[in-house]
NUTI-236495 format. One record per residue (C-alpha): x, y negated, z. Coordinates in steps of 0.1 Angstrom, whole numbers, plus 5000, padded with zeros to 4 digits. Layout:
BEGIN
XYZ;...
***
This chain:
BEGIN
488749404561;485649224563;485148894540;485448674565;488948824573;489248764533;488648404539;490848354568;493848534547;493048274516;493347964538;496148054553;498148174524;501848024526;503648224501;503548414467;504248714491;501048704507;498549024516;495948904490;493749184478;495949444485;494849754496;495149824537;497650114526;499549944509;500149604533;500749924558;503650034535;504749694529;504849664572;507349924575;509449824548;510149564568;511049684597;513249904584;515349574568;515249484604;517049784619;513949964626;512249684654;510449374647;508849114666;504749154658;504748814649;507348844625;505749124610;502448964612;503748654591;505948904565;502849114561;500048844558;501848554545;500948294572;502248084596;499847974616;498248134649;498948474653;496348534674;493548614646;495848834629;497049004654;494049254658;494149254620;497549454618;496849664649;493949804629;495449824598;498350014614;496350244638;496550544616;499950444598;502150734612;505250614604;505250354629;504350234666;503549964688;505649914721;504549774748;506649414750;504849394712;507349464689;506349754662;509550054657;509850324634;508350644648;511250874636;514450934658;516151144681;516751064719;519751204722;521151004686;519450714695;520750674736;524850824723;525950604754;523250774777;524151104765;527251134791;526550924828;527251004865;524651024891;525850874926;524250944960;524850894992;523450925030;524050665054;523650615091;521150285081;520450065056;523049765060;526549825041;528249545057;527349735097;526550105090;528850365070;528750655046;528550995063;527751195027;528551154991;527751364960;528751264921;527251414896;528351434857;525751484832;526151554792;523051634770;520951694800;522951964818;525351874848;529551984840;530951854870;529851784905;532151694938;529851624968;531751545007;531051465043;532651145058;533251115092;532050755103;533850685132;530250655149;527550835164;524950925141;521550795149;518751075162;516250915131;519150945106;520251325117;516151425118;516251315083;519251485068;519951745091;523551565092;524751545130;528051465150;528951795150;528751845111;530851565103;533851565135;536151725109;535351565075;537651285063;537150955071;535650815039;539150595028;541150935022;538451034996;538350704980;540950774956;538751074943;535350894943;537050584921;538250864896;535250994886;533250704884;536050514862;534450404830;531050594836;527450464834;526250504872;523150654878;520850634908;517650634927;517350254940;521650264926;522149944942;521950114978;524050374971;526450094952;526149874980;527550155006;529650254982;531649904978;531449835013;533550155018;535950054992;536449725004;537449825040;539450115023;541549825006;540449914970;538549744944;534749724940;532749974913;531249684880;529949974857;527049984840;524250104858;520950214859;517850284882;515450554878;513450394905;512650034881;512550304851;509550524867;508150194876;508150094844;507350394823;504750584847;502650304855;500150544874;502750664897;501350474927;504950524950;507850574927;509850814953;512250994942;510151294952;507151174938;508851094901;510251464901;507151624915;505151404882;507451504862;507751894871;511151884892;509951894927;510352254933;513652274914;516052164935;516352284981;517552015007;515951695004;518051405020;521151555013;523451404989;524451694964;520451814960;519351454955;521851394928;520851704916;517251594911;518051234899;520151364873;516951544863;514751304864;516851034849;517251284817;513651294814;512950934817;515650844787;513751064767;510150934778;512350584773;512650714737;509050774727;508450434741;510750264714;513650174737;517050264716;520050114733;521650084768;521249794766;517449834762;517350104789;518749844813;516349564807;513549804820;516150004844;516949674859;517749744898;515149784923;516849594951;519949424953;522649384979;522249075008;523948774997;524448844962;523148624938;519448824927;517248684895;513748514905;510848634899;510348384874;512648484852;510848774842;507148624842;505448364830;505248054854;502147954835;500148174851;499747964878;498347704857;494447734862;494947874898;493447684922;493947544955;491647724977;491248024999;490348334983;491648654965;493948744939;494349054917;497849174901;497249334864;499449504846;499849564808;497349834808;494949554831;495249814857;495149604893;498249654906;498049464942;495349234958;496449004982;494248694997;495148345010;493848005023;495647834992;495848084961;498247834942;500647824969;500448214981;500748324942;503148054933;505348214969;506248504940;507548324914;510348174940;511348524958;514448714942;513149014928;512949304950;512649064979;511049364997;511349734993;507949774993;507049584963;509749644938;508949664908;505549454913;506649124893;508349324865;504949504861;502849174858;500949094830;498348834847;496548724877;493148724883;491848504908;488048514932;487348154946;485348224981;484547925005;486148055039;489248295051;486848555065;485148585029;488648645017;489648895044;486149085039;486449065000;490149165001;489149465020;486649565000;488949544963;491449784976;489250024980;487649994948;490549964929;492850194951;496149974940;499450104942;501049804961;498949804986;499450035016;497149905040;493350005041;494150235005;493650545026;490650425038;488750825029;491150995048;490450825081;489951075103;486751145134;487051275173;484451575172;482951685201;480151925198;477851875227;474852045213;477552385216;476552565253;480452535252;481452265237;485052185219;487051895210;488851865176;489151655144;486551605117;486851435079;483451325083;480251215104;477951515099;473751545113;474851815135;474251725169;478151645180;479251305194;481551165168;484050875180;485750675146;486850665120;490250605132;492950455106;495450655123;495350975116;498351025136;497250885164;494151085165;495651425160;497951325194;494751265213;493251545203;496251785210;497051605244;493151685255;493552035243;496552105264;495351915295;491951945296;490752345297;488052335270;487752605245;489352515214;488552855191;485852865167;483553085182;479852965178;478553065208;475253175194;475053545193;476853865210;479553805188;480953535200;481453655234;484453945247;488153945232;489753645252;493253475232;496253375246;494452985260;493053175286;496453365300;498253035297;495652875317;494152615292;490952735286;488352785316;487053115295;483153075286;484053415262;484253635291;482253505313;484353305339;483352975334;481852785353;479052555335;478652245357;481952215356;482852285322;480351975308;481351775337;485451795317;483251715287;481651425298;485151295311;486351345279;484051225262;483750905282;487550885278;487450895239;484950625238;486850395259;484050365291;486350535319;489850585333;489950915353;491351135324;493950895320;495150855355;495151285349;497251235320;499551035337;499751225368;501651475345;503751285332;505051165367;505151535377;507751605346;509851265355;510051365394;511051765378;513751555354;511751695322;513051335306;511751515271;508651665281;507951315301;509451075270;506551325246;503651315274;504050875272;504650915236;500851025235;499550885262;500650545243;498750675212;496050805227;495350445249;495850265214;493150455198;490550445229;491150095230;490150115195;486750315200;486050045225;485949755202;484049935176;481450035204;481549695219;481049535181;478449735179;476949625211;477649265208;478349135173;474549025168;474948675151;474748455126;477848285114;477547985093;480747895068;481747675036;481147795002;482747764974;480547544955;480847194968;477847054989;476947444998;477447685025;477648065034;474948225061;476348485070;473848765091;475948995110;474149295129;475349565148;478949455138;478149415103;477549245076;473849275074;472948975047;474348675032;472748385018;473948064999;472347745009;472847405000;473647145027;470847025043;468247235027;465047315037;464947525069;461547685062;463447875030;465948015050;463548055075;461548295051;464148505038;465748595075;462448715083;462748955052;466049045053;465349125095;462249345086;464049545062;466749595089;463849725114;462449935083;466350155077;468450055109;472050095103;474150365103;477050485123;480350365116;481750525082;484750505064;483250275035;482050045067;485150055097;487549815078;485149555075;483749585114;487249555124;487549235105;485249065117;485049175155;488649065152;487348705133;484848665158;486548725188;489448485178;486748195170;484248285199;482647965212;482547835179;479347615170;478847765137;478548095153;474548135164;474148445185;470848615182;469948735217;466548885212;467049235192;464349445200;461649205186;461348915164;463948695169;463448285166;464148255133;462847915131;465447775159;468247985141;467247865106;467147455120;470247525140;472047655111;470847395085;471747105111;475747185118;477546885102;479946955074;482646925100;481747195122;482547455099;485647405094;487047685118;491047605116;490747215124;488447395159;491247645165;493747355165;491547115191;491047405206;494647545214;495847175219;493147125251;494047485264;497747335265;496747025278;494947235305;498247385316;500147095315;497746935339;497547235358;501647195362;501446865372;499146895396;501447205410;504347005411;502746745429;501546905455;504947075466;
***
């Protein structure tokens, strides 16, 4: 302790049992006396004043005692900030844990009040091993939906001559009498479950419960998707247990898992049931019942010293890991939205309030600065709550290798200097893999491996060639005109410039309706649907690209300021900040630079670090085309005005760059327009 720790301890000395001049050991000793009087847990402020004597702020002494007790072994810090004993047992310490029932069941969808139980599987568990299981079918009295039997594998058939779920009710009530209820998201399998009961006549399950899913949440914090497959897989169960989606082998594995998570619960300094529950609290709660706000678990203050104004906001957890970034036109409003919603509003971000330690907030000036800065956080920061644009690596290209004498069409992870024609990245990889495959099977293009640049990739035809889908280049048979006249269809296809592959692909389809091939037909539009979705895609990056030279002039942040924004080729090229009417000549001087170093590099093709962003703002652009703070620069192959741009850009009044108040005038003449138009229709009948 340094001496002017020493001083700060002397002036705020409150009692004769004070930590004056005693040695670090022994203060340390002193610190878990204490909180072995207090059962073994105490609040670090209490043991901060106890320890130190003081009652003023414990901020200052807070990193005091964490360094004083960083190498005490006999006790720990957990993370709500109260200090435990380190010594224990799990199994003493969680005696009503030690014996619980794990309940799961399958459904045919996700409403109790409309859809029924078609499988259900209790488990009992004591000290981690499973004494008792009883797992049955239910007939529903209802067809079981195609999604729900591709899922479980559970189908009319299977279930025409189980019992309807009231004669099993009896049984189901008897082994969960009295029990702790365990479950994966338990308040879904409770929410079936009481449904059931209720039409059965008999009374609704109150036990205790508990929910692996807020528990994994809680104490995995690097588990990005708490499934119930990705929690056993993290913690070694995965390969375990056969039959995923069936009641009996998910029970199995939650039992499992829950085991594992008391213990882990344990080492964290959670004692009690009671304790278990506060972090075990349920993900999601049954519609209409009376669900906690969010701001009962987190701190409305947070809100305090957000502001007003558009931008983007990151979600930290206790660690300060980002957790989920989000953006809005009014942070204050969009964060404060949170605080209001009953937790687990949606399934997709349970357990995101309980894990919130603070919010961090980025002012920007416009909503496209927020939608292109949003963008670029999740993929910096890869955050578990957010689904959208995380995978942005993965995004998959259209290969098609036209400096081959034979050329192929498949899928490649990544834009290589090798002579192909690349078309992408596409976010869906799905979608991509369909096009591909639908080209390969209607188009008669090689699709093997063979290089085609020595003897030994010629001779030994495969099966494409007997089934008619390959036009055989290894033996010979091809013809070459009209092999790279397919390739050129293709590839105009893939990039969204022509039709006449389509209108093949569509011939067979109609071919397979007029043969009453309903599935091969209902497949063939399947893809064809996918396969126009991600053409039309290629298109707009192409016609981005192509078209998206401007300059596009919005509010900062800063008062009296404003963003100049230089977008080339579809991308953000440059952006300056310049005050309102400034000096055009400045701006004047560093467009010049900024375009000379674009002549000097060029920019690339579209990459995965770069195709979220073009997207964005072909997408901005084309919704607020005609705008007046939008300057398009039509000479591209020399030296642009950049004296006319820089005065036009320095002359827009404050007014013109506000882009919603333009959508509004806008979309109120264009309905003015029609009602006109109406009239004018009406009176001339």
């Amino acid at each position: 302790m340094n001496e002017s720790a020493h001083d700060s301890v002397d002036n705020h000395q409150t009692s004769p049992s004070s930590g004056e001049n005693l040695p670090s050991h022994e203060l340390a000793i002193r610190a878990e006396a204490f909180v072995t009087e207090q059962g073994g847990r105490a609040s670090e402020d209490l043991l901060i004043s106890h320890v130190f004597g003081t009652t003023g702020s414990t901020a200052l002494w807070r990193p005091l005692l964490r360094d004083m007790l960083a190498g005490h072994s006999g006790l720990k810090l957990r993370s709500d900030g109260a200090w435990l004993l380190t010594d224990g047992n799990p199994q003493e310490g969680l005696r009503s844990l030690n014996e619980f029932v794990v309940l799961d069941v399958e459904t045919t969808g996700l409403q109790p009040n409309r859809q029924r139980i078609i499988e259900i599987a209790i488990l009992r568990f004591q000290s981690g091993t499973a004494v008792g299981s009883w797992e049955s079918l239910c007939n529903p009295g209802c067809p079981i939906p195609a999604y729900v039997i591709k899922l479980t594998g559970i189908d009319d058939d299977l279930v025409n001559d189980a019992p309807p779920f009231a004669a099993i009710a009896d049984q189901a009530l008897q082994l969960l009498t009295g029990a702790v209820i365990v479950g994966h998201n338990v308040e879904f399998d409770l929410g079936f479950l009481n449904a059931e009961l209720k039409r059965s006549g008999r009374p609704s399950i109150v036990n205790d419960r508990v929910d692996t899913l807020a528990m994994s949440t809680r104490l995995i914090p690097d588990l990005r998707k708490p499934t119930l497959q990705a929690v056993a897989q993290h913690l070694g169960f995965a390969g375990r247990i056969k039959g995923r989606h069936r009641a009996g082998a998910d029970a199995s594995m939650t039992g499992f898992v829950a085991q594992t998570l008391f213990d882990i619960a344990w080492e964290a300094g959670y004692r009690s049931l009671e304790e278990v529950k506060g972090i075990a609290r349920p993900a999601t709660r049954r519609p209409r019942e009376r669900m906690p706000r969010a701001s009962s678990v987190v701190d409305r203050s947070i809100l305090a010293a957000i502001p007003k104004s558009p931008g983007v906001y990151l979600m930290r957890d206790a660690q300060e890991q980002v957790v989920y970034v989000g953006k809005a036109k009014n942070l204050r409003d969009r964060v404060g939205s949170y605080f209001s919603q009953p937790l687990g509003y949606t399934r997709k971000m349970d357990g995101l309030i309980e894990s919130l330690s603070r919010v961090q907030v980025e002012v920007v000036g416009s909503e496209l600065e927020a939608l292109m800065l949003e963008s670029q956080l999740i993929r910096r920061y890869q955050p578990r709550y957010n689904t959208a644009l995380r995978s942005h690596e993965h995004y998959p290209f259209i290969r098609i290798d036209i400096s081959n004498p034979w050329p192929r069409v498949s899928l490649a992870k990544a834009r290589r200097k090798d002579g192909a024609r690349y078309f992408g990245p596409f976010r869906s990889a799905a979608s991509a893999r369909k096009t591909v495959d639908l080209i390969n099977r209607v188009v008669p293009l090689r699709t093997c491996t063979r290089s085609f640049r020595d003897a030994r990739s010629y001779g030994s035809p495969c099966l494409q060639l007997d089934l008619g889908r390959c036009l055989g280049p290894c033996v010979g048979r091809a013809d070459r005109d009209h092999y790279m006249a397919l390739v050129r269809s293709v590839v105009d296809y893939v990039d969204g410039r022509d039709q006449a592959l389509h209108e093949v692909l569509w011939a067979g389809l109609e071919e397979a309706a007029v043969a009453l091939d309903f599935e091969r037909a209902g497949r063939l539009r399947r893809e064809l649907q996918a396969s126009l979705a991600l053409t039309a895609t290629q298109r707009r990056l192409r016609e981005s690209t192509e078209a998206n030279w401007v300059m596009l002039v919005t509010p900062a942040a800063m008062p009296r300021m404003r963003e100049v924004m230089l977008i080339l080729r579809g991308r953000l090229w440059a952006q300056f900040r310049i005050e309102d009417g400034g000096s055009p000549a400045d701006l004047e001087a560093r467009l010049v630079r900024s375009w000379e170093r674009f002549s000097s590099i060029g920019v690339d093709e579209p990459d995965h670090d770069s195709v979220d962003d073009m997207h964005i703002l072909s997408s901005w652009l084309s919704r607020h085309e005609g705008h007046p703070a939008i300057l398009a620069i039509e000479e591209r192959t020399s030296h642009p005005d950049w004296h006319c741009l820089a005065r036009q850009v320095v002359g827009l009044r404050r007014d013109q760059l506000d882009f919603d108040a333009w959508l509004k005038s806008r979309d109120l003449d264009e309905t003015t327009s029609v009602g006109a138009d109406i009239q004018v229709s009406e009176t001339v009948r």
